[in-house]
N, CA, C and O of each residue as an XYZ file, in Angstrom:
460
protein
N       0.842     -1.182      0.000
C       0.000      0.000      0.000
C       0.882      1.239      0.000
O       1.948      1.304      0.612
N       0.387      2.161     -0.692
C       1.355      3.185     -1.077
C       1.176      4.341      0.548
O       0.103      4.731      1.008
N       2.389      4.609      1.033
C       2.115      5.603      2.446
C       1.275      6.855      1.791
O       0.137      7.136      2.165
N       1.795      7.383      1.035
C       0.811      8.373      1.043
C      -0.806      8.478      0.718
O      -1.314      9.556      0.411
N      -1.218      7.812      0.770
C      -2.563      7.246      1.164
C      -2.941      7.523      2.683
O      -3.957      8.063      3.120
N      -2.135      7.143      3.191
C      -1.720      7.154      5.024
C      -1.806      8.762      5.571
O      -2.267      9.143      6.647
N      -1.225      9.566      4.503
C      -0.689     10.965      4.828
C      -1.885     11.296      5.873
O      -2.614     10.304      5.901
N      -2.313     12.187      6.643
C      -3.371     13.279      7.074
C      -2.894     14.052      7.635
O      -2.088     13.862      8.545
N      -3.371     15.371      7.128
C      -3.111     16.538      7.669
C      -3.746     16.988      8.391
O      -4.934     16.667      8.419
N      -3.079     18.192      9.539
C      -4.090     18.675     10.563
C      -3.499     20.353     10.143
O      -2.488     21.001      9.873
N      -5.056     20.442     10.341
C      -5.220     22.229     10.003
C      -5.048     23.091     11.274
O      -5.235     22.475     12.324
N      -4.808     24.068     11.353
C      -5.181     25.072     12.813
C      -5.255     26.591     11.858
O      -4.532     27.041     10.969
N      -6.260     26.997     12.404
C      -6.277     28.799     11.770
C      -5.734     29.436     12.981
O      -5.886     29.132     14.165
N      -4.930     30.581     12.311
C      -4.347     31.605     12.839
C      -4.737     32.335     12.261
O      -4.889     32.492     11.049
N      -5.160     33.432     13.981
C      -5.548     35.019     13.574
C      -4.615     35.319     14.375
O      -4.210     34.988     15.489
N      -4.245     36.362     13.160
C      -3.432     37.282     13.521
C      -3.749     38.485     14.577
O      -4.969     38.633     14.497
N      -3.313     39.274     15.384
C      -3.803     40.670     15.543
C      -3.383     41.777     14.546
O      -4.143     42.719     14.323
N      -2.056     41.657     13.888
C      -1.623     42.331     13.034
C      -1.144     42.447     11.709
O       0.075     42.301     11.619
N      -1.949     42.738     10.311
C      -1.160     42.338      9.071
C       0.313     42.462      9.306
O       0.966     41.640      8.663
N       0.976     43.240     10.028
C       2.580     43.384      9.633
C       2.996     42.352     10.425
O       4.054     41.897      9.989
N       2.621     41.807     11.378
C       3.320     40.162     11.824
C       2.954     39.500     10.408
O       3.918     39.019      9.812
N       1.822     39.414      9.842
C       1.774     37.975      8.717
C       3.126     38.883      7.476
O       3.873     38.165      6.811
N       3.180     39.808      7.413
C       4.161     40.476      6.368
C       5.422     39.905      6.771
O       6.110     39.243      5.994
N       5.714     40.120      7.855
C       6.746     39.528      8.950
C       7.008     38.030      8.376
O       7.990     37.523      7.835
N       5.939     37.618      8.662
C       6.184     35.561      8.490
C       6.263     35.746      7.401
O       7.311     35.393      6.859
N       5.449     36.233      6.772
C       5.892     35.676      4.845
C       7.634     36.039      4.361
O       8.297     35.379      3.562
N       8.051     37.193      5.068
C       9.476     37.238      4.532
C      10.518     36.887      5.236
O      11.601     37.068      4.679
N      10.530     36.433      6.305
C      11.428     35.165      7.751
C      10.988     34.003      7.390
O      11.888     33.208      7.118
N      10.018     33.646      7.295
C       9.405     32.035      6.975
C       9.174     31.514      8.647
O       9.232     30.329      8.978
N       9.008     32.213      9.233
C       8.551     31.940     10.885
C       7.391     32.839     11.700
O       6.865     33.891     11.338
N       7.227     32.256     12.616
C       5.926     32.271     13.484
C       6.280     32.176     14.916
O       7.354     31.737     15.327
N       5.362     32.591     15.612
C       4.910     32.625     16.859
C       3.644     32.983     17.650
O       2.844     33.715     17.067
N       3.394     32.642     18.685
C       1.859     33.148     18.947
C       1.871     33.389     20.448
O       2.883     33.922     20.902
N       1.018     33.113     21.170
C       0.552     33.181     22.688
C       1.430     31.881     23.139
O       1.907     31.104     22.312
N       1.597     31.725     24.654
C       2.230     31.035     25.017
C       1.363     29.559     24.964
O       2.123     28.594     24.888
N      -0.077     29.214     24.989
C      -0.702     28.667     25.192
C      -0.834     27.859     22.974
O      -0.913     26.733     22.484
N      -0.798     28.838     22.590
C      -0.851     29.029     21.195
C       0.495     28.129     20.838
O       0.188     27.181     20.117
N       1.581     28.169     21.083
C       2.805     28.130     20.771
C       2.839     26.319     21.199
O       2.966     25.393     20.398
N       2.677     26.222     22.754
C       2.633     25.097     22.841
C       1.434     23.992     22.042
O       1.699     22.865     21.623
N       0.337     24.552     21.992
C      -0.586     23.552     21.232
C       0.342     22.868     19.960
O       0.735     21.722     19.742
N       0.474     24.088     19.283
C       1.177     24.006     17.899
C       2.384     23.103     18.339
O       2.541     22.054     17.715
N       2.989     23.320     19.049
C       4.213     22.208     18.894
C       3.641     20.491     19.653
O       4.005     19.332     19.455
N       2.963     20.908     20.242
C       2.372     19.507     21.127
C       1.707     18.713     19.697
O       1.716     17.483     19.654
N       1.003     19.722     18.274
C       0.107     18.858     17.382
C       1.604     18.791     16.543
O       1.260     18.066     15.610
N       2.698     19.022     16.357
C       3.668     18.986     14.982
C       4.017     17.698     16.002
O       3.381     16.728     15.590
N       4.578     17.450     16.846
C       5.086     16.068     17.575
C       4.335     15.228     17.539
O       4.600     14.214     16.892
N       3.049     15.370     18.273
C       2.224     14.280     17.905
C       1.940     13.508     16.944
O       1.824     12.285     17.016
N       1.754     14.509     15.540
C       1.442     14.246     14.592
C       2.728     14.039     13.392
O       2.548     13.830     12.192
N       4.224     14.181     14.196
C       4.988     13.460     13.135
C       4.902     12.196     12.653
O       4.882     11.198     13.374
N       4.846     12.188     11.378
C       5.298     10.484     11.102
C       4.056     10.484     10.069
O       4.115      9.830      9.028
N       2.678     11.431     10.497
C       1.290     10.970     10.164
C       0.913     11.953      8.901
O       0.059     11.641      8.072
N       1.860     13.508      8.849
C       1.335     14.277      7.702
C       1.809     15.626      8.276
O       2.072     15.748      9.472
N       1.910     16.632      7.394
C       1.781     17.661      7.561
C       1.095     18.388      8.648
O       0.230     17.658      9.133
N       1.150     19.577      9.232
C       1.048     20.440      9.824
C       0.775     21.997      9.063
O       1.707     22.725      8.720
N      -0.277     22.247      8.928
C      -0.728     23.564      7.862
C      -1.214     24.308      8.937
O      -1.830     23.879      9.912
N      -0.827     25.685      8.634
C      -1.586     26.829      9.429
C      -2.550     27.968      8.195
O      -2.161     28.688      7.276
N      -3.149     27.832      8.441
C      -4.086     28.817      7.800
C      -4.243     30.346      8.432
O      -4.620     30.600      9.576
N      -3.847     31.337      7.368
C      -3.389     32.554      8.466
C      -4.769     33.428      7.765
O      -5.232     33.444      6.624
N      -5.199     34.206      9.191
C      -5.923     35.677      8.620
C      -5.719     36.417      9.800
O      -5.444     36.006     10.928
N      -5.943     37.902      9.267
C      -5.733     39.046     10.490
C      -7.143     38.969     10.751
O      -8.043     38.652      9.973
N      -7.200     39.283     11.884
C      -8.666     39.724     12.557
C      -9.324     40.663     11.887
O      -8.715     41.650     11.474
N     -10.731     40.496     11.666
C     -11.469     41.523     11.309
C     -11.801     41.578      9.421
O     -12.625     42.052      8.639
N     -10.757     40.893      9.411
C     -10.316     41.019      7.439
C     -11.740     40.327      7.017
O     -12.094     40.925      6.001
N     -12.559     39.487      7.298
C     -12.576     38.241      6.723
C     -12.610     37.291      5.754
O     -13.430     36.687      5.063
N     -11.161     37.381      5.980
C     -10.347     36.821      4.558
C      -9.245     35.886      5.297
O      -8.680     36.245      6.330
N      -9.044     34.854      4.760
C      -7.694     34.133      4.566
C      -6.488     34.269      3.865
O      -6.642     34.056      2.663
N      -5.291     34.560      4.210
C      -4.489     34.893      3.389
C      -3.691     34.326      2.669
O      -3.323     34.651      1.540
N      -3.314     33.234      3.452
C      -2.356     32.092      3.068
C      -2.389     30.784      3.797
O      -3.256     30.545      4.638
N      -1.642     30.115      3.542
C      -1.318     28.686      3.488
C      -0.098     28.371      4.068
O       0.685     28.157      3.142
N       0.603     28.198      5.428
C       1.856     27.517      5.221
C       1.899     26.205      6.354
O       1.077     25.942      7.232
N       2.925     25.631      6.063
C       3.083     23.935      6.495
C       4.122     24.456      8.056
O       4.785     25.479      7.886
N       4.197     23.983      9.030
C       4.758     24.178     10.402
C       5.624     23.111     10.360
O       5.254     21.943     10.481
N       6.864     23.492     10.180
C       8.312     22.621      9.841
C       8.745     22.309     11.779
O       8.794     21.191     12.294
N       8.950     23.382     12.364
C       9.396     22.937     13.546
C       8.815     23.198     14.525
O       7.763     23.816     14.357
N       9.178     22.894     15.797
C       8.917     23.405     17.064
C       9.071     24.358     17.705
O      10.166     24.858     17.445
N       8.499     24.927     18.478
C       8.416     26.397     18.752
C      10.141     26.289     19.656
O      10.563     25.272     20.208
N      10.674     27.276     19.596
C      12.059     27.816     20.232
C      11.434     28.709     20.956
O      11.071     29.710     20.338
N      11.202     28.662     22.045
C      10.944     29.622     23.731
C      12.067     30.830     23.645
O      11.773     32.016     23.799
N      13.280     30.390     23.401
C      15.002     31.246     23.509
C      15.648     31.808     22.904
O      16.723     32.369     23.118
N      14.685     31.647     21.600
C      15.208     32.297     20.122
C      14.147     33.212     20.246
O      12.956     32.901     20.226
N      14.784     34.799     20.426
C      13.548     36.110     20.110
C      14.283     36.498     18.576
O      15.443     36.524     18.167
N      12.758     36.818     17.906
C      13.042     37.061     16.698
C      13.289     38.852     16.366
O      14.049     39.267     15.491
N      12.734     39.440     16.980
C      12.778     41.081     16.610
C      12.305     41.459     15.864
O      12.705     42.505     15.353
N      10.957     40.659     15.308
C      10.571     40.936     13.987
C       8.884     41.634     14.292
O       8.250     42.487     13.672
N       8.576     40.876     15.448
C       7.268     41.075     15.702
C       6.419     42.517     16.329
O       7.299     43.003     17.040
N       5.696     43.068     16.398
C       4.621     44.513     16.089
C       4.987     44.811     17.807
O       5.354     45.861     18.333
N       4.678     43.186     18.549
C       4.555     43.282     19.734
C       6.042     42.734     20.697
O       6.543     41.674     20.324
N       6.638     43.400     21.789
C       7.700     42.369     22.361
C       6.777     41.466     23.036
O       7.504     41.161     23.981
N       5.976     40.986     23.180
C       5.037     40.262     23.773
C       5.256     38.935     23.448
O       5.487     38.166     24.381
N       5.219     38.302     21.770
C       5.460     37.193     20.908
C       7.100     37.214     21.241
O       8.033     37.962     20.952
N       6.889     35.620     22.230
C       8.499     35.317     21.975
C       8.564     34.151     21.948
O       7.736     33.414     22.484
N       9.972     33.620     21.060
C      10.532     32.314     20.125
C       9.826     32.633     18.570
O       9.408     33.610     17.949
N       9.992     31.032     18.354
C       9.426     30.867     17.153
C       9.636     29.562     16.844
O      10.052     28.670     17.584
N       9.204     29.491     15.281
C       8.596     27.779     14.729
C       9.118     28.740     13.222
O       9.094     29.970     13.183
N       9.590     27.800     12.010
C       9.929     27.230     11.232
C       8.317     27.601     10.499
O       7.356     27.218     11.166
N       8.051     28.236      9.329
C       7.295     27.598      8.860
C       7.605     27.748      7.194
O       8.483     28.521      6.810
N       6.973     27.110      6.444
C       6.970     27.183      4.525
C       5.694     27.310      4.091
O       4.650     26.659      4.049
N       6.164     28.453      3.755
C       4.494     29.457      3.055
C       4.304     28.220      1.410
O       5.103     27.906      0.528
N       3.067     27.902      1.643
C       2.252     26.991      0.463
C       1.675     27.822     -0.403
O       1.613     27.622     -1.616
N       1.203     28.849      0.227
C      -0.124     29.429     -0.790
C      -0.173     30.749     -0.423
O       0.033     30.836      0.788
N      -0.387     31.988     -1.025
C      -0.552     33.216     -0.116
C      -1.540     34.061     -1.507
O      -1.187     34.526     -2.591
N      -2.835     33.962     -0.840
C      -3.846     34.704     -1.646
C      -5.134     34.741     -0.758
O      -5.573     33.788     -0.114
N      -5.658     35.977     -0.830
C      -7.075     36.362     -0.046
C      -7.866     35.510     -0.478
O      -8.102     35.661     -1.677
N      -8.487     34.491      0.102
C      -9.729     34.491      0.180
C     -10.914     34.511      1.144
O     -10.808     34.158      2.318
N     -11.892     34.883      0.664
C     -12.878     35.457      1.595
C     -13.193     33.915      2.587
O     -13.213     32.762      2.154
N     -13.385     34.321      3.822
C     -14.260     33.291      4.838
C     -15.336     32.727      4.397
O     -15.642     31.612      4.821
N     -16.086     33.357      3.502
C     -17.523     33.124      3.323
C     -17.046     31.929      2.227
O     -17.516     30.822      2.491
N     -16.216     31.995      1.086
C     -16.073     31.008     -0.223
C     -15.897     29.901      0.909
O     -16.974     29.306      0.935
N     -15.125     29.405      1.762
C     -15.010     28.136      2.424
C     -16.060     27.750      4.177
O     -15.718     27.043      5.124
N     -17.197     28.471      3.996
C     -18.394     28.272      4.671
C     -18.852     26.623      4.638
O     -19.201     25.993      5.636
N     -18.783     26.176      3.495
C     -19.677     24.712      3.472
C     -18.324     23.743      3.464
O     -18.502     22.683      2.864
N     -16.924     23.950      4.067
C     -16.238     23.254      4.408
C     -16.362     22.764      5.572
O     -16.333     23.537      6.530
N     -16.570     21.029      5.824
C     -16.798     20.975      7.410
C     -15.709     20.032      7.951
O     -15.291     19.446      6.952
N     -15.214     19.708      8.749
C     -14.361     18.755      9.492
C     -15.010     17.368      9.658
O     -16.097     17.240     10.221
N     -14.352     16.391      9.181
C     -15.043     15.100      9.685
C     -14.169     14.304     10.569
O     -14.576     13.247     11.052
């Protein structure tokens, strides 16, 4: 049986508070979030090695729009501050590789459901 058949991916949306953090990630290729945020995300990339990808789906608050697409390569770094972010608040970071980066509206993916 061919593994990728096997693959499954797990989604998580990220809202942003600020377009210039997602401007930020698109040209570093990294991320960070809340402390609570940070760990989920690395607790689902471990868990879920071996089984598929790790995609974050990004939008700023308020937009409602999606902007992009990227895959979560590593684990969050607590010790690595990046200097990149709006807020000193966001600290470490995660690895990520932008897939896709185009608006689309919330409403076009309404009758998408989770099974």
């Amino acid at each position: 049986m061919d593994s990728a058949n096997n693959m499954k991916t797990r989604f998580f949306v990220i809202k942003s508070t600020n377009e210039m953090d997602v401007y930020s990630a698109l040209k570093w290729g990294i991320w960070t979030s809340t402390e609570l945020g940070n760990r989920r995300l690395t607790e689902a990339l471990r868990g879920h090695h071996g089984y598929g990808p790790v995609l974050l789906l990004f939008s700023v608050n308020g937009s409602g729009r999606f902007c992009g697409v990227a895959e979560m390569l590593s684990a969050h770094e607590q010790d690595t501050m990046a200097g990149i972010w709006t807020e000193r608040k966001w600290k470490g970071r995660f690895d990520i590789r932008w897939l896709f980066v185009k608006d689309v509206p919330m409403t076009a993916l309404r009758d998408i459901f989770v099974a």
